[in-house]
N, CA, C and O atoms as a Tripos MOL2 file, in Angstrom:
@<TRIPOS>MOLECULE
protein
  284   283    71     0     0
PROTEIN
NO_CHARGES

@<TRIPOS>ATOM
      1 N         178.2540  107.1080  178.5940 N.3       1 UNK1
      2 CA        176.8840  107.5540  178.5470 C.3       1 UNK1
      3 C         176.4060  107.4220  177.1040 C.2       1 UNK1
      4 O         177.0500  107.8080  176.1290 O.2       1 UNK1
      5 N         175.1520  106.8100  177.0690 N.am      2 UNK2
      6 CA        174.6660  106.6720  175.4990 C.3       2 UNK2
      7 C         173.5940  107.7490  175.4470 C.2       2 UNK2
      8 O         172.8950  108.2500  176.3280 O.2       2 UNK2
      9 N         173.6840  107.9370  174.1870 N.am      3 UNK3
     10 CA        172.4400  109.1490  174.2040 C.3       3 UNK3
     11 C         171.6190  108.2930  172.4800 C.2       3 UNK3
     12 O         172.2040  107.6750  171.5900 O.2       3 UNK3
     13 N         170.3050  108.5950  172.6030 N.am      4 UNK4
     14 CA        169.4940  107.9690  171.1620 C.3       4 UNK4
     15 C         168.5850  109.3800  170.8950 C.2       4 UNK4
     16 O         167.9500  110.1900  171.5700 O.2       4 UNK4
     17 N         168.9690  109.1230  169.3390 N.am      5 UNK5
     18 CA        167.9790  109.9670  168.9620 C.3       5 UNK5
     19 C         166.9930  109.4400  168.2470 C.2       5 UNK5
     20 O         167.0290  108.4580  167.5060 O.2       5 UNK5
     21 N         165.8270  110.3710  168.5920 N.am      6 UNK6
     22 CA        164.4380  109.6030  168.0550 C.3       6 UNK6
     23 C         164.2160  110.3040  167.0550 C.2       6 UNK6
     24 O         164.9200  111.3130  167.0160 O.2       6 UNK6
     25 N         163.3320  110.1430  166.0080 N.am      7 UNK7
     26 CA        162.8280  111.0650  164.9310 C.3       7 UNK7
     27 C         161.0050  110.4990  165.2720 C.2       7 UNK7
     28 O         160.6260  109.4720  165.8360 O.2       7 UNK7
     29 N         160.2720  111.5190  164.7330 N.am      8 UNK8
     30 CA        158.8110  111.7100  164.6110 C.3       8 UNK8
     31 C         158.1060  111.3420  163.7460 C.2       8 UNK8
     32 O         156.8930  111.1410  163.6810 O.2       8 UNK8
     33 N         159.4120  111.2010  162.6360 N.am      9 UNK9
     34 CA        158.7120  111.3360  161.2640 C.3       9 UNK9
     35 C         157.7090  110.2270  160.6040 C.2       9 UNK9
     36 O         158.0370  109.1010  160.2280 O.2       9 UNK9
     37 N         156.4880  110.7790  160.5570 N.am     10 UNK10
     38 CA        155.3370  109.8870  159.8460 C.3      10 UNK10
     39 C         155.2550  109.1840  158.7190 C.2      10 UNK10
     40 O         154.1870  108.7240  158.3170 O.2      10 UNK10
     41 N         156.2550  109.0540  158.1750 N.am     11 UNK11
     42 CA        156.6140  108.2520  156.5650 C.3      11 UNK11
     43 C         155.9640  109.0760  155.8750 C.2      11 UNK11
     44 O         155.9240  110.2240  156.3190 O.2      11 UNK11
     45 N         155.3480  108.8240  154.7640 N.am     12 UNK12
     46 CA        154.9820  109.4050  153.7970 C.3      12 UNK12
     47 C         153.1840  109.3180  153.5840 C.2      12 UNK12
     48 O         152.5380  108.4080  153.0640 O.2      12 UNK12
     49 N         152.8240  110.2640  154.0270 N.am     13 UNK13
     50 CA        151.1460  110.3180  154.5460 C.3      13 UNK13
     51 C         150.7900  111.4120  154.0340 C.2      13 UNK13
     52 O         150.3670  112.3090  154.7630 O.2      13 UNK13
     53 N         150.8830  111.5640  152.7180 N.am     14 UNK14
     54 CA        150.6880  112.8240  152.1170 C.3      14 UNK14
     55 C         149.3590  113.3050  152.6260 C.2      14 UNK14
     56 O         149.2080  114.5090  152.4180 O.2      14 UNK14
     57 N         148.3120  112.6990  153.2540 N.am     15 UNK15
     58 CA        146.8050  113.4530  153.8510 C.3      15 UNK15
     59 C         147.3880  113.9670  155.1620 C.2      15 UNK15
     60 O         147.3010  115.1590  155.4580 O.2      15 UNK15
     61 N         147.9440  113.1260  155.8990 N.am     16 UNK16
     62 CA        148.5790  114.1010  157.2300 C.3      16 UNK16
     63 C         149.9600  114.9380  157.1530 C.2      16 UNK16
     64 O         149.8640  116.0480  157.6770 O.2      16 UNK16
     65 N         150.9060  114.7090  156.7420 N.am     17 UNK17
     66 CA        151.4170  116.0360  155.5350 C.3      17 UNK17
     67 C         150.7210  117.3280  155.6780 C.2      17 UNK17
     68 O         150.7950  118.2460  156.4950 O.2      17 UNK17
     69 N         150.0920  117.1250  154.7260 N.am     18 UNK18
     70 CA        149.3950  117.9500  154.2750 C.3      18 UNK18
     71 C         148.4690  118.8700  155.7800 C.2      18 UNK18
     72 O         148.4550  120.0930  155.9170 O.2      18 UNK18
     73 N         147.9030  118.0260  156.5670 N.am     19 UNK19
     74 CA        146.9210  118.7690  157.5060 C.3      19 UNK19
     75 C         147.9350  119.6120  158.4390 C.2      19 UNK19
     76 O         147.7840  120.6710  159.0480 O.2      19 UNK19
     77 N         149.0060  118.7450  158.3140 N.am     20 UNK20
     78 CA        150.0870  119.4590  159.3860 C.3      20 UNK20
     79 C         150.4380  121.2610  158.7370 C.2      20 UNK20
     80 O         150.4760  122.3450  159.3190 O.2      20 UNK20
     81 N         150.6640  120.8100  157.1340 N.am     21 UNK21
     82 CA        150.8660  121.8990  156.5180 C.3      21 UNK21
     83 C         150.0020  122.7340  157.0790 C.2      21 UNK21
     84 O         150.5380  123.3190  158.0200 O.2      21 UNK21
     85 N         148.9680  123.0240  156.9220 N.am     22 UNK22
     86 CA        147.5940  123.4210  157.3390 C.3      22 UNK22
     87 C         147.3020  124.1300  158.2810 C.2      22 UNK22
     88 O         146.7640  125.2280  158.4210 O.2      22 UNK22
     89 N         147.9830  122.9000  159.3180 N.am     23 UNK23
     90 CA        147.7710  123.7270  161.0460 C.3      23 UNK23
     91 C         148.9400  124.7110  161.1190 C.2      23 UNK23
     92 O         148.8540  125.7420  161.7850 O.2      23 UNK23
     93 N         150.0600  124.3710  160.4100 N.am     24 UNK24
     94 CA        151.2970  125.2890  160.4600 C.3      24 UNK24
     95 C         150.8870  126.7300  160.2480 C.2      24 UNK24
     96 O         150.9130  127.7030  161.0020 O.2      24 UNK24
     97 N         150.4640  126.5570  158.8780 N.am     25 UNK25
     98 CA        150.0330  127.9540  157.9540 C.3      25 UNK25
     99 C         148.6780  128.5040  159.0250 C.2      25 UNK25
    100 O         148.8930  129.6530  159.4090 O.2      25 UNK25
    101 N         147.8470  128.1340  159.3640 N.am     26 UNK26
    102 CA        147.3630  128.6690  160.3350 C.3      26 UNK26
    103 C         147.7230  129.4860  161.7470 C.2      26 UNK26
    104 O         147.5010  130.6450  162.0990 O.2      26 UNK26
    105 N         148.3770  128.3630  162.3930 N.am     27 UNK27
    106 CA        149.3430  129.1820  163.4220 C.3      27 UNK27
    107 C         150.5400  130.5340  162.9080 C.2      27 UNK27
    108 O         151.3420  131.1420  163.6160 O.2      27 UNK27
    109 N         150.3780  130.6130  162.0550 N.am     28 UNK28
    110 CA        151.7230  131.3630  161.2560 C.3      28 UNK28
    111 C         150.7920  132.4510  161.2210 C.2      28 UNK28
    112 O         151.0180  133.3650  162.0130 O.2      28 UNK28
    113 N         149.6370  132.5630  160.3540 N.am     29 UNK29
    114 CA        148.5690  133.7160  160.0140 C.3      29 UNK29
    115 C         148.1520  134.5110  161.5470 C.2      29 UNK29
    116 O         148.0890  135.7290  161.7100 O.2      29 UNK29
    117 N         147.8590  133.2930  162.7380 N.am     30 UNK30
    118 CA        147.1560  133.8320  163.7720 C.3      30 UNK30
    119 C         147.9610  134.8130  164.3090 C.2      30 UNK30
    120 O         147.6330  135.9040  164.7760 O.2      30 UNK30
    121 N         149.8680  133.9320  164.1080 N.am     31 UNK31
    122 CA        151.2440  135.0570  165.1030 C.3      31 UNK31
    123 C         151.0520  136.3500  164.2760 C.2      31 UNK31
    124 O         151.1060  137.5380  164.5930 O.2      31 UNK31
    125 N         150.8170  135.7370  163.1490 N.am     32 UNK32
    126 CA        151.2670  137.9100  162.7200 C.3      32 UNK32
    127 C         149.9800  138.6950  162.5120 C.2      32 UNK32
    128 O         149.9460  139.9250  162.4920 O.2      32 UNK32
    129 N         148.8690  137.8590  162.3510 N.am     33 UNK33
    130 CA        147.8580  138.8480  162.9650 C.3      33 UNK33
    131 C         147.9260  139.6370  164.3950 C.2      33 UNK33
    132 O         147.3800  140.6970  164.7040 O.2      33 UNK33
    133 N         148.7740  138.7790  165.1710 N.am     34 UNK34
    134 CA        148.4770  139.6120  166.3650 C.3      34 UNK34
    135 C         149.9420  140.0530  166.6670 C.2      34 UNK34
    136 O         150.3420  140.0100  167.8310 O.2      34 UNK34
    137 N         150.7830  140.4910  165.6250 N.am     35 UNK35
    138 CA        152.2290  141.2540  165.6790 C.3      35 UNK35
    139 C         151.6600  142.3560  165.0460 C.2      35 UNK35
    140 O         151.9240  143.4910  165.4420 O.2      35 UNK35
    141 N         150.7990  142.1260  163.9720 N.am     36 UNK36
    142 CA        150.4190  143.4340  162.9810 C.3      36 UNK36
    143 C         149.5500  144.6580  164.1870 C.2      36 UNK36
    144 O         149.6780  145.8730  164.3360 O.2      36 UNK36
    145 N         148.5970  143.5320  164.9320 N.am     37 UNK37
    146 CA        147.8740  144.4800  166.2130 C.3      37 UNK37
    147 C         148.6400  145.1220  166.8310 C.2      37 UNK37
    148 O         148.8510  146.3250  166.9850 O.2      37 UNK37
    149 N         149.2520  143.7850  167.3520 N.am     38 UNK38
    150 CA        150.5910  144.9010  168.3360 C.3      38 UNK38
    151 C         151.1480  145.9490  168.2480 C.2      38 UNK38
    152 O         151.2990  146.8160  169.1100 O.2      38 UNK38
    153 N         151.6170  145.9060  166.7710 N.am     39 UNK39
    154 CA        152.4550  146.9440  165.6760 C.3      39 UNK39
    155 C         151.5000  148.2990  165.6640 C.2      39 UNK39
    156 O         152.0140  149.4180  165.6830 O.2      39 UNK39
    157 N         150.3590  148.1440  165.6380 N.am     40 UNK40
    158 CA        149.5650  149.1390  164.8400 C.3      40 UNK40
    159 C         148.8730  150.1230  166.1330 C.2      40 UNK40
    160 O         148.6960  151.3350  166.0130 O.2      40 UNK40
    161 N         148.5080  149.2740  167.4570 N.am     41 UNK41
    162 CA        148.3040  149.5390  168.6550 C.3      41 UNK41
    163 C         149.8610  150.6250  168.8890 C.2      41 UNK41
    164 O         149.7110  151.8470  168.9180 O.2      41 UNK41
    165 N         150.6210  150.2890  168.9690 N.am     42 UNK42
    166 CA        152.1600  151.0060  169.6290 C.3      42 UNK42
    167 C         152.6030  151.9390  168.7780 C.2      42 UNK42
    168 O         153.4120  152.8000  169.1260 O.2      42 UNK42
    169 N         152.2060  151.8670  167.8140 N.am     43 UNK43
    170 CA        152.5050  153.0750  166.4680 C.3      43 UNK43
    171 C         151.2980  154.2260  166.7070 C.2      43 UNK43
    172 O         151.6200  155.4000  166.5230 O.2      43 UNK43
    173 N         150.1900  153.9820  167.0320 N.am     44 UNK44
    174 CA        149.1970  154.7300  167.2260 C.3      44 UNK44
    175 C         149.3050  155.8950  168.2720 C.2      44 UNK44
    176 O         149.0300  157.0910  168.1740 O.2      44 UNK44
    177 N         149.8500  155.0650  169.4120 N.am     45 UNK45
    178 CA        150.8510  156.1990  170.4600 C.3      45 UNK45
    179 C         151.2740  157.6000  170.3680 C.2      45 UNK45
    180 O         152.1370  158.0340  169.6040 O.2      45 UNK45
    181 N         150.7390  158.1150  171.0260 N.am     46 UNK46
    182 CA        151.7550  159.5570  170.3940 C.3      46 UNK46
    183 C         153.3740  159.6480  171.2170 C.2      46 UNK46
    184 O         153.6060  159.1110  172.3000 O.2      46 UNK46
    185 N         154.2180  160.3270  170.5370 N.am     47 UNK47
    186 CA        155.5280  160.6680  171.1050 C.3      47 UNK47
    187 C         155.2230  160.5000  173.2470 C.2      47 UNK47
    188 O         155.5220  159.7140  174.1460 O.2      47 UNK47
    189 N         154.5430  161.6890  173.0940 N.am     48 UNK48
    190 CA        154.2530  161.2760  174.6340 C.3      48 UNK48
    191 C         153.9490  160.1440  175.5780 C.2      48 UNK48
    192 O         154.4580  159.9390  176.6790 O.2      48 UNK48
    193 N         152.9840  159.4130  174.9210 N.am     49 UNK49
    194 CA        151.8260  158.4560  175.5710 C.3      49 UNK49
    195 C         153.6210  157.4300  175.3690 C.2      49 UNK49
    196 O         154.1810  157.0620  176.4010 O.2      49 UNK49
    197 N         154.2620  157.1200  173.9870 N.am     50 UNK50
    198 CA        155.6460  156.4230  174.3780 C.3      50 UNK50
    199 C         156.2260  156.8370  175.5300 C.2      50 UNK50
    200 O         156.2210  156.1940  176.5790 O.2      50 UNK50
    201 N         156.7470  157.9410  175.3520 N.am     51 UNK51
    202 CA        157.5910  158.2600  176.6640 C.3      51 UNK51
    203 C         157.0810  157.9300  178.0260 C.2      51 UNK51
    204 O         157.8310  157.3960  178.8440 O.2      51 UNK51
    205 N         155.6920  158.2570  178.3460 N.am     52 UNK52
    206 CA        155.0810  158.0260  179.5740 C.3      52 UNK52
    207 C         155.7800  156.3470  179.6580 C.2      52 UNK52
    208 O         156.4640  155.9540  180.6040 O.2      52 UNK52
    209 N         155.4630  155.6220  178.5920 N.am     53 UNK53
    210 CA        155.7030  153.7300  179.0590 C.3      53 UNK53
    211 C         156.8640  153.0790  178.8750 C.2      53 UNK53
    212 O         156.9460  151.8510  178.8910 O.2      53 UNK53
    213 N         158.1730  154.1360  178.6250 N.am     54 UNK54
    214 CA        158.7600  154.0680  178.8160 C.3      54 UNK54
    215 C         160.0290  153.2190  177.7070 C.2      54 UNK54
    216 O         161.0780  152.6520  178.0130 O.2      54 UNK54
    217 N         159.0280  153.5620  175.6350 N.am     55 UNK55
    218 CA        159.1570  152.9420  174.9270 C.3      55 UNK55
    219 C         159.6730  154.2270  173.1480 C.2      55 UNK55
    220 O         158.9530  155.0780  172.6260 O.2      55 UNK55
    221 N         160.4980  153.9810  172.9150 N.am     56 UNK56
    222 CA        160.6030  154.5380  171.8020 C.3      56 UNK56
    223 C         160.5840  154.1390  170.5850 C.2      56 UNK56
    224 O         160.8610  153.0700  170.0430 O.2      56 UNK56
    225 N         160.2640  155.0210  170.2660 N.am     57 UNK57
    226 CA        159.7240  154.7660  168.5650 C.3      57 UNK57
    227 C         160.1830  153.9140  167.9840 C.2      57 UNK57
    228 O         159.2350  153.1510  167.7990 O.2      57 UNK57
    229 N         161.1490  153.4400  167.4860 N.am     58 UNK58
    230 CA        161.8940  152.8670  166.7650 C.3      58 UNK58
    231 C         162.1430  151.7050  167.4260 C.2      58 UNK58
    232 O         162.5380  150.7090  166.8200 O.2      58 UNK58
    233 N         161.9360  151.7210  168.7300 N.am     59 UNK59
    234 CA        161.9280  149.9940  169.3300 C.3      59 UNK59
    235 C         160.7260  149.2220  169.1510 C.2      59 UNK59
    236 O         160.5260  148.0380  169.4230 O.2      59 UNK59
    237 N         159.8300  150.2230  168.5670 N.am     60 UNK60
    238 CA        158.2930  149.2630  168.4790 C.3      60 UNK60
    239 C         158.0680  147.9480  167.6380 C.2      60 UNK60
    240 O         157.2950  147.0220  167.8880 O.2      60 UNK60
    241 N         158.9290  148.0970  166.5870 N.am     61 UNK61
    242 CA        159.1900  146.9080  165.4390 C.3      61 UNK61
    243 C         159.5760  145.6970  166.4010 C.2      61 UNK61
    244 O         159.0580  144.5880  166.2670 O.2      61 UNK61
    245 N         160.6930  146.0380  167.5570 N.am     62 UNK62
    246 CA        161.4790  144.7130  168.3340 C.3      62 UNK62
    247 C         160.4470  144.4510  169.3490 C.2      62 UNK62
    248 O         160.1690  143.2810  169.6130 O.2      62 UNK62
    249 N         159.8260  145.4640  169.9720 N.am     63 UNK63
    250 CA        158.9050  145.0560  171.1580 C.3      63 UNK63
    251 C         157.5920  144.5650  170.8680 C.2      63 UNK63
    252 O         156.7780  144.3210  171.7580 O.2      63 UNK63
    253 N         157.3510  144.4040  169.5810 N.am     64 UNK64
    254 CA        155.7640  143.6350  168.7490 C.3      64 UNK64
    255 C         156.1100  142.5010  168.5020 C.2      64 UNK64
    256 O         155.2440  141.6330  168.6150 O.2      64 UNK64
    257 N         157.6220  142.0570  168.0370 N.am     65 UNK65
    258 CA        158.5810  140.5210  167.6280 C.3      65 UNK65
    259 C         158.4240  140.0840  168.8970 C.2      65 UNK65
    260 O         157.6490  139.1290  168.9500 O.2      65 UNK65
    261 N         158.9950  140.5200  170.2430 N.am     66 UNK66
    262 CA        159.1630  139.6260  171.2770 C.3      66 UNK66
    263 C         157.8440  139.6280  172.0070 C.2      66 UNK66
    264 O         157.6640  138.7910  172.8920 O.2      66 UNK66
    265 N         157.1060  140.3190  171.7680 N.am     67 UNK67
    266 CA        155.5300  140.4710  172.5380 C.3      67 UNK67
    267 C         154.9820  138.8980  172.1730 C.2      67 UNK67
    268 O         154.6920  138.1980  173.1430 O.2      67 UNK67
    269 N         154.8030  138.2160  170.5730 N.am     68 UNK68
    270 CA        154.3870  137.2290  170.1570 C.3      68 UNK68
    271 C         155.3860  136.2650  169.9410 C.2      68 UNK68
    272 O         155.1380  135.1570  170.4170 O.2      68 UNK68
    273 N         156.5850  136.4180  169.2700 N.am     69 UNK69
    274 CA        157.1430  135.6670  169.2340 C.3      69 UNK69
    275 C         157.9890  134.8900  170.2980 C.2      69 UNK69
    276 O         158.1120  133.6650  170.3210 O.2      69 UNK69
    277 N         158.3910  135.5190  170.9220 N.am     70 UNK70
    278 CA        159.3160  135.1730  172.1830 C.3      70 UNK70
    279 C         158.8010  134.9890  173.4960 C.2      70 UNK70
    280 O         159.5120  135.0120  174.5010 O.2      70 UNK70
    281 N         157.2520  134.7580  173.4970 N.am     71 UNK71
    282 CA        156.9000  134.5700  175.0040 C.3      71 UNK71
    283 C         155.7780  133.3710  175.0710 C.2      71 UNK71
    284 O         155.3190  133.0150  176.1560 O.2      71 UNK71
@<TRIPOS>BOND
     1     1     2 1
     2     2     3 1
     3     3     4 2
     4     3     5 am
     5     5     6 1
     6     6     7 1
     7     7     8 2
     8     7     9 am
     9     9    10 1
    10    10    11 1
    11    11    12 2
    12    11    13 am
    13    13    14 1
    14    14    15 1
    15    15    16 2
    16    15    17 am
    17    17    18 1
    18    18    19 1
    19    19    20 2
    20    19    21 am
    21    21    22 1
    22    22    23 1
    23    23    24 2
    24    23    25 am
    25    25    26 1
    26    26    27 1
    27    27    28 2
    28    27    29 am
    29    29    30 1
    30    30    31 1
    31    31    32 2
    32    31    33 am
    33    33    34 1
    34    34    35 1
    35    35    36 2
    36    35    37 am
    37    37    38 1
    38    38    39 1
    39    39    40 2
    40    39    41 am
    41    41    42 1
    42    42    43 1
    43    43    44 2
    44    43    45 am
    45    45    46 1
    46    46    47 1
    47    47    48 2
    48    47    49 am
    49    49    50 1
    50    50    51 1
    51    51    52 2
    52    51    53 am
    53    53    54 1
    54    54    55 1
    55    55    56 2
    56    55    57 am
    57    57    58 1
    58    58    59 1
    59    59    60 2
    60    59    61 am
    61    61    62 1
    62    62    63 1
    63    63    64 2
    64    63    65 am
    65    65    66 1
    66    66    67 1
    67    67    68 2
    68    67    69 am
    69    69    70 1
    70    70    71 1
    71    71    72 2
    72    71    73 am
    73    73    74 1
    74    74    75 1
    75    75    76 2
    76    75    77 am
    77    77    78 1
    78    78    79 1
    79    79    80 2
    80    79    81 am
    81    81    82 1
    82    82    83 1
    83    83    84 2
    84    83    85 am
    85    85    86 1
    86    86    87 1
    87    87    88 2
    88    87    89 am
    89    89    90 1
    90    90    91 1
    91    91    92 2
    92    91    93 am
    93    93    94 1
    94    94    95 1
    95    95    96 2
    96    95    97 am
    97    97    98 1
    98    98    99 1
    99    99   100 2
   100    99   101 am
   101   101   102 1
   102   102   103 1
   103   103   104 2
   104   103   105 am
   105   105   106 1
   106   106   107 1
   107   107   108 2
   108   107   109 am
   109   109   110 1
   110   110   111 1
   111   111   112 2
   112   111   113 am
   113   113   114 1
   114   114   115 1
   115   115   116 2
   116   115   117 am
   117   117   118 1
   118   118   119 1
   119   119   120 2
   120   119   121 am
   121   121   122 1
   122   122   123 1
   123   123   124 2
   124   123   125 am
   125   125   126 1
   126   126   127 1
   127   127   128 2
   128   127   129 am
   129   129   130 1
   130   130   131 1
   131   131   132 2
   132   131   133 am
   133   133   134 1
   134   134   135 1
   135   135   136 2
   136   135   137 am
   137   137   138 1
   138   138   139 1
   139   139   140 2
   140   139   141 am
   141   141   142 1
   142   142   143 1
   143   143   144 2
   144   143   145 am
   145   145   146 1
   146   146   147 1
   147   147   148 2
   148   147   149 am
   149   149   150 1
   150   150   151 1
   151   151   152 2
   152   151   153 am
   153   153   154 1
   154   154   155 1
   155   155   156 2
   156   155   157 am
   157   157   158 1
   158   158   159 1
   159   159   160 2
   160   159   161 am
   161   161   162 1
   162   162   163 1
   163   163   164 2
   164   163   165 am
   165   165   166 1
   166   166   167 1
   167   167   168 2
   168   167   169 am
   169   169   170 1
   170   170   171 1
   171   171   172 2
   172   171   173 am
   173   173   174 1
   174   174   175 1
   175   175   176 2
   176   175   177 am
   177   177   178 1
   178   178   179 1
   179   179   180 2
   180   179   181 am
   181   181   182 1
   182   182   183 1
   183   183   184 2
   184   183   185 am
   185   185   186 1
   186   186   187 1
   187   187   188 2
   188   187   189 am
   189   189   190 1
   190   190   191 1
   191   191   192 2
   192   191   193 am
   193   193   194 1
   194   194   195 1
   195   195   196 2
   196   195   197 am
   197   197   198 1
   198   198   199 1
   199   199   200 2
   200   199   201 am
   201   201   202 1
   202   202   203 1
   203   203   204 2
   204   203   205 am
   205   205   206 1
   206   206   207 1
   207   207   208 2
   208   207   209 am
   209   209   210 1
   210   210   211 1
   211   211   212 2
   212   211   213 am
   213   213   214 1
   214   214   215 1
   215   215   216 2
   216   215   217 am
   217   217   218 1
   218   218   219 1
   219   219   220 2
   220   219   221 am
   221   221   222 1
   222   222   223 1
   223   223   224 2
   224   223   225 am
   225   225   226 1
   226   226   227 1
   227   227   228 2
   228   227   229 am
   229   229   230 1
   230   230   231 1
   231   231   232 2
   232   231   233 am
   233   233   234 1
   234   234   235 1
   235   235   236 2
   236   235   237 am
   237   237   238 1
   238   238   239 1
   239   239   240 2
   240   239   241 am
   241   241   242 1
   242   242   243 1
   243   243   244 2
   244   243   245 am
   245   245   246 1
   246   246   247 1
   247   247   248 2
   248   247   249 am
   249   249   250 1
   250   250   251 1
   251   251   252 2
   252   251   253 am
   253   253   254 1
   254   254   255 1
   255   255   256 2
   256   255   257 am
   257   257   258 1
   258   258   259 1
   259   259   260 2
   260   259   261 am
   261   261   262 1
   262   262   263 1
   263   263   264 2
   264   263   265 am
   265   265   266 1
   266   266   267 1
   267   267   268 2
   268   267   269 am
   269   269   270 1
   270   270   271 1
   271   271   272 2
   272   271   273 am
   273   273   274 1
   274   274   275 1
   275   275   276 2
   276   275   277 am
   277   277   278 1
   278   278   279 1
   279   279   280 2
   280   279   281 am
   281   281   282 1
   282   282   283 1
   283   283   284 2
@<TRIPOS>SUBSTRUCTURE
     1 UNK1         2 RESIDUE 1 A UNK
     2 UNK2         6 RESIDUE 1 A UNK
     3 UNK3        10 RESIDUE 1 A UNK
     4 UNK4        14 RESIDUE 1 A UNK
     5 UNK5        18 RESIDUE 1 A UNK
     6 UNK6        22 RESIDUE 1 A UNK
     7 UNK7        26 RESIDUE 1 A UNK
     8 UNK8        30 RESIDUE 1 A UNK
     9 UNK9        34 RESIDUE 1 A UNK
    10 UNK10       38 RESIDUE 1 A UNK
    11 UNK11       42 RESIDUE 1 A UNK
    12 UNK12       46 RESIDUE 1 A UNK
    13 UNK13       50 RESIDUE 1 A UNK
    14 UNK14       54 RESIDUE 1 A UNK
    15 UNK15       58 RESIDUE 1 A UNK
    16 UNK16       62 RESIDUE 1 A UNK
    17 UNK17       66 RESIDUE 1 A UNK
    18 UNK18       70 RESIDUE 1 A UNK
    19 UNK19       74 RESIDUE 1 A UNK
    20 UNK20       78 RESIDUE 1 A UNK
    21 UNK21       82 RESIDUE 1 A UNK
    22 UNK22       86 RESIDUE 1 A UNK
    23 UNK23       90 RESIDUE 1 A UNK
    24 UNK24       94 RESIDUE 1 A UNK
    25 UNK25       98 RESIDUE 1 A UNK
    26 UNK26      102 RESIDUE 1 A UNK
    27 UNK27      106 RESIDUE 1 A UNK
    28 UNK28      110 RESIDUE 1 A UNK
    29 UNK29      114 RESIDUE 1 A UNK
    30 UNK30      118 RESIDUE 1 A UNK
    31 UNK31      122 RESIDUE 1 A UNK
    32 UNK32      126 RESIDUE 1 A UNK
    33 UNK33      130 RESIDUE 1 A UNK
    34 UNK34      134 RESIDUE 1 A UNK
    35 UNK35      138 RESIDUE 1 A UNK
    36 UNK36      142 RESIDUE 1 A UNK
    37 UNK37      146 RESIDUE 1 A UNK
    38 UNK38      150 RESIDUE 1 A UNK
    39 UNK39      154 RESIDUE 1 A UNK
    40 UNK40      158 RESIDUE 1 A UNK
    41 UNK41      162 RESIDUE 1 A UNK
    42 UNK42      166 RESIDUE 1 A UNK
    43 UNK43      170 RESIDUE 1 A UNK
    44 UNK44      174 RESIDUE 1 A UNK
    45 UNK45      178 RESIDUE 1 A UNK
    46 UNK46      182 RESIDUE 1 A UNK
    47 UNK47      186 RESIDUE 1 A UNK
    48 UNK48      190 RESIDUE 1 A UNK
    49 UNK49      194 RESIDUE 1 A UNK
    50 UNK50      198 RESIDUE 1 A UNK
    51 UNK51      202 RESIDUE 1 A UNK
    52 UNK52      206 RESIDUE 1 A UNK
    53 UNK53      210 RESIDUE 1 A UNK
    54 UNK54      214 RESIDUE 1 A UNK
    55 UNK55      218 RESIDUE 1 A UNK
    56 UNK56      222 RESIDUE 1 A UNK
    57 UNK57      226 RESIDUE 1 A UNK
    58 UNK58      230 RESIDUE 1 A UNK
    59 UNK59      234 RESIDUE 1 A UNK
    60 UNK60      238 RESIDUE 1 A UNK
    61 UNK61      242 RESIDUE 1 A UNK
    62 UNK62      246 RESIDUE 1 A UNK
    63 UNK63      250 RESIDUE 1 A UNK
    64 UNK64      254 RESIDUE 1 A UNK
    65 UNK65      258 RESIDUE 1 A UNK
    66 UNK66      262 RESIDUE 1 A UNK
    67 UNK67      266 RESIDUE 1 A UNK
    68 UNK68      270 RESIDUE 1 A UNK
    69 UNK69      274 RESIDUE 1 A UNK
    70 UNK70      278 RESIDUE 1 A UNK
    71 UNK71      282 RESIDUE 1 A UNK
């Protein structure tokens, strides 16, 4: 069985480079804007309103990571 690997890579296009940079750093700003929401929404909670959903305190840091990052 042969297997090939391909690469993507655009040579050296420092203007598209660069835009890629761009869209990266963008998508990067948009994920943790909406981890910081997440974060700030689930922290706002009181002890109770957690317990009712069945979430504790200290898991809120992991459950704001996999809310954006992991789905």
């Amino acid at each position: 069985m042969a297997y090939t690997a391909t690469s993507t890579h655009g040579g050296f296009n420092p203007i598209a480079r660069f835009g890629q940079f761009i869209a990266d750093m963008k998508q990067a700003f948009t994920l943790r804007s909406e981890y910081n929401r997440t974060y700030s929404e689930l922290q706002s909670l009181t002890d109770r309103e957690l317990n009712d959903i069945g979430v504790r305190r200290c898991d809120i840091k992991d459950i704001a990571h996999d809310h954006v990052y992991c789905s």
